[in-house]
N, C-alpha and C positions, 0 to 999 in steps of 0.2 A: 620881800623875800620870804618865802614860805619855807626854805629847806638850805641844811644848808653841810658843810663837811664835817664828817666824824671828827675828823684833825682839829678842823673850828672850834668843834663843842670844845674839846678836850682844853684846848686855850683857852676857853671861856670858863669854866668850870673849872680849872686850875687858880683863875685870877680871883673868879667869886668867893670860890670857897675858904677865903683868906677875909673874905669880909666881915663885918659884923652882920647877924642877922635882928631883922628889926626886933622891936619887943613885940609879942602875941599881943594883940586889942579884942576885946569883948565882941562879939556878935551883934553890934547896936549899930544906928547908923553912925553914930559919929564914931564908934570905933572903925569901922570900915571906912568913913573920912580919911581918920588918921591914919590908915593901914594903907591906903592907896597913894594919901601924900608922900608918906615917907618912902615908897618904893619909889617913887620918881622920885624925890630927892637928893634919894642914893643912890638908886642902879641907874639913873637915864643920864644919856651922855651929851646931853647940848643946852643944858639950862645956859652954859655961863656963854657959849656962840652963842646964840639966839637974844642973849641978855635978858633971860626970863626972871624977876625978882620972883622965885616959889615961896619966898616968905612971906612975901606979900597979898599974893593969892591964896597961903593957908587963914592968912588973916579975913579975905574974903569972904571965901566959902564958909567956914567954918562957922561965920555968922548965920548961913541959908542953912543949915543942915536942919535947923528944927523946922522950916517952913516946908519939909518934905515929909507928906504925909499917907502915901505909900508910895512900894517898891520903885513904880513906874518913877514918879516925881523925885526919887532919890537918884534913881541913874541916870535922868536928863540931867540931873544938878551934876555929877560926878562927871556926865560926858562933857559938861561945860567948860567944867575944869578942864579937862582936859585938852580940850579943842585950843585951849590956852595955849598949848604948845609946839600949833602949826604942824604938826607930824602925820602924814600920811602910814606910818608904821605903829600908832598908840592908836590900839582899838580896847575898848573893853567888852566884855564877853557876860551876858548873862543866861537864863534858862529860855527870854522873851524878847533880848534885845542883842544887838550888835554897834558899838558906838563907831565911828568914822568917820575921820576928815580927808572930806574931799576940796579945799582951798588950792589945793598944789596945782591942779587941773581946772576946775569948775568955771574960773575970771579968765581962761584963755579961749583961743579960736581950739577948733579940734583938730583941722590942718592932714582930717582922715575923714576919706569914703570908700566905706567896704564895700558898697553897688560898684562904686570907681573901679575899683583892682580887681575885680572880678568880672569886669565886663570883657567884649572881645578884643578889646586894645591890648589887655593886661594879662589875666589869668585868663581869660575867660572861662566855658565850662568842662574843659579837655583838661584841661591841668593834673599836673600827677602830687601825690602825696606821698610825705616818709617821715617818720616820727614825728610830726607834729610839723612838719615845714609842707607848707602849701606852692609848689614851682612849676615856670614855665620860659618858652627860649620866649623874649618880644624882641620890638623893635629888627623886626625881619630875622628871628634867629643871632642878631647879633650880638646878645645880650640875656645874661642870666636873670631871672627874677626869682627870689623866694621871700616869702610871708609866714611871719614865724608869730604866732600870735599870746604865746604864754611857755617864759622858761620854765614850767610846771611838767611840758610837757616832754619826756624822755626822747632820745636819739641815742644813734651808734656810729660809730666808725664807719660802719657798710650804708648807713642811710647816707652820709656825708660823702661817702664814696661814688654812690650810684648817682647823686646829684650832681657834684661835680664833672663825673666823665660824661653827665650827658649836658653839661655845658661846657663840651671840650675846644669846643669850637668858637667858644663868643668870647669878644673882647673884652670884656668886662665881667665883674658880680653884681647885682643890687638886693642886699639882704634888711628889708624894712620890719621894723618892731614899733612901729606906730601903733599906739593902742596896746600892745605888749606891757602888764602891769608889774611883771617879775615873778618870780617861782623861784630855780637854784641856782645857788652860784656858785658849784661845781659845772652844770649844764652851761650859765654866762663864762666861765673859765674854758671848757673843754671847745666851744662853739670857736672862742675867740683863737684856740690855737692851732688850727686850720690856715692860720693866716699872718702868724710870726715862722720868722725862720732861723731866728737866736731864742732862748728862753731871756724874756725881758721883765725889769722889772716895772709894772705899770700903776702901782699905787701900793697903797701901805695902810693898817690897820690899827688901834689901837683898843685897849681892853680895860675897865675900871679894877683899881685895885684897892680903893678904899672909898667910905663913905663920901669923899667930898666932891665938890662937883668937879674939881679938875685934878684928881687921884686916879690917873690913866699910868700904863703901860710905857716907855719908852714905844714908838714905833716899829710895828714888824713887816718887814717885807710881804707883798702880796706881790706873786712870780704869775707871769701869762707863758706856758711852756710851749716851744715849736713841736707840731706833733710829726711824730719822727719816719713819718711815711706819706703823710696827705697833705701837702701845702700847697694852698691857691695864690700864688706869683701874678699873677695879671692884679688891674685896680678893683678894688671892692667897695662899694657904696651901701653906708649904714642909715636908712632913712628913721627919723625921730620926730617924733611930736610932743605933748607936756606928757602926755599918756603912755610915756617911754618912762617905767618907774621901776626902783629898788633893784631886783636882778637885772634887767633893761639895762641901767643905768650903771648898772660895773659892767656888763657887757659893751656898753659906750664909750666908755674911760678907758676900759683896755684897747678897742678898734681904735681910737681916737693915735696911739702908738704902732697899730701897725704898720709895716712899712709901708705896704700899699692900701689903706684903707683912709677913708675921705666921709665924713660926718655931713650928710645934709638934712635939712628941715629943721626943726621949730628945736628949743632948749628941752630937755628932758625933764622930767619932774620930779627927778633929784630921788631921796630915798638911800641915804647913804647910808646910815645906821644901820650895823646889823640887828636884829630883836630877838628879846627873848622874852617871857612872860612868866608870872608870876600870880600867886591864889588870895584871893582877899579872905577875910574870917567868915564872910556871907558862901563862898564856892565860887564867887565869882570871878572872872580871868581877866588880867592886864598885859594887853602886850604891849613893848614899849621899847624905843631903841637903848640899843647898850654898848655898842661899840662903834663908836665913829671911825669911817673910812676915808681916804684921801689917796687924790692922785698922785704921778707922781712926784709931786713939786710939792708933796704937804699943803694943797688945795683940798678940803674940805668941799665933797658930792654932794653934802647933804642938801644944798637948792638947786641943784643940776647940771648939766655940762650943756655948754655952748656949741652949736654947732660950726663946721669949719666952711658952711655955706648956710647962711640964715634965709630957708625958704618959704615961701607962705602958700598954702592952697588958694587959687583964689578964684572968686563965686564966678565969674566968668569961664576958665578954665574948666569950672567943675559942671557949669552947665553944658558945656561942649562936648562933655566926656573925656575932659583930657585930668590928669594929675598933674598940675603942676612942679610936685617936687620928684615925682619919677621921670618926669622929662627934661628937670635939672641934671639927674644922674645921668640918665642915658644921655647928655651933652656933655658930661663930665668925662663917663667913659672914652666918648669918639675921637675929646682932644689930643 
């Protein structure tokens, strides 16, 4: 999630600002050790899910800090740490480096080919575009396709509009975010309410309010609101792969609720934590989740949502030119 509601910050920055802030560390590496641990300590929100002993690994680290004898070797040790804690939202930021875990994804099949979707079965090379959605009628016109490939990218009422009326006529939707790694979740919010016809509520957030690792917020409602002029009535199919992350992935939990929306392919790659980041004494940047989100049954997103049809690409299908999990949909639609 790269972005996220004015509303959000304000929650979030209401809750923090009640906290303690760490003590200032010296400029050295082990002060930047200690400046780094103690913000995940404090601010990150799934040591105690995950059952991360951080005490245990400051005991670690804290021994390698001197065998790091420049910058470079200081911030593989730092990203080591890190990686500790399986989160595909804890990067850390320097002037020459970028740290990042890609575990969430990397041990899976990819269960996406962009040759695939855009051959003449699918999109082919006619296809029209609008804010960031790439669509076309298939399956003889009978059937909407759009390819959305990063909630980063902005939309309008009238883009959603013009696509729709020109799948006025097909039985179905299929709106696949495969590969889709997340951006906002105003945009995952706004997309998804096209397609309720109550405001519902689809999952719920919580916010740190003290240093300890489970000094969270009672739960706040997270509302998916029916938009009050454009709603898609017919079935809609949400195509997912592990590479369905963070914004993705609240977009999936809320579809997962609609009345007529149906989840196919692979489990999402999860990303439930909101982020937010913070400055070490060196300049350098942590990002790192701080609010855990949950469906709406108080299920915890943060390793993904299951699909409600577990489909696999498979190397036959893909040799033939077929996609496997869009020809799941478009069977799904027909029944």
């Amino acid at each position: 999630m790269k972005k996220f509601s004015l509303y959000s910050l304000f929650v979030i920055l209401s809750f923090t600002s009640c906290m303690n802030e760490p003590v200032v560390q010296p400029n050295t590496y082990h002060g930047n050790f200690e400046s780094l641990w103690k913000i995940i300590d404090t601010r990150y929100c799934f040591l105690d899910y995950k059952h991360i002993n951080w005490d245990s690994i400051h005991a670690v680290y804290k021994q390698k800090v001197d065998t790091a004898k420049t910058e470079l070797s200081f911030f593989n040790l730092m990203d080591d740490m890190l990686y500790e804690l399986k989160d595909g939202h804890v990067n850390l930021y320097s002037d020459f480096n970028k740290s990042r875990n890609w575990s969430w994804f990397m041990d899976y099949p990819s269960n996406f080919n962009a040759d695939l979707i855009k051959s003449k079965k699918y999109l082919g090379s006619n296809y029209l575009i609008a804010g960031g959605f790439y669509y076309a009628r298939i399956n003889k016109g009978q059937v909407g396709y759009i390819y959305y490939h990063s909630f980063s990218d902005a939309f309008s009422d009238n883009n959603i509009l013009y696509i729709l009326t020109y799948f006025a006529q097909c039985k179905g939707l299929i709106i696949d975010v495969r590969d889709n790694g997340g951006g906002s979740l105003d945009y995952s919010k706004q997309l998804a309410s096209y397609f309720f016809n109550v405001e519902t509520t689809t999952g719920y957030i919580q916010h740190k309010k003290g240093d300890g690792h489970a000094d969270f917020s009672s739960p706040i409602a997270m509302k998916t609101p029916a938009h009050k002029t454009i709603q898609w009535q017919r079935p809609v199919m949400v195509l997912t792969n592990r590479k369905s992350y963070s914004a993705t992935n609240d977009f999936v939990n809320r579809m997962k609720q609609s009345p007529t929306g149906i989840i196919v392919g692979d489990k999402t790659g999860g990303g439930g934590g909101l982020p937010l980041s913070s400055e070490l004494p060196n300049g350098w940047m942590v990002r790192f989740s701080s609010s855990p989100m949950y469906d709406s049954l108080m299920q915890s997103t943060e390793w993904g949502i299951d699909p409600d049809f577990n489909v696999a690409l498979t190397y036959a299908d893909e040799l033939n030119g077929i996609d496997t999990i869009i020809e799941k949909a478009i069977k799904l639609i027909g029944q």
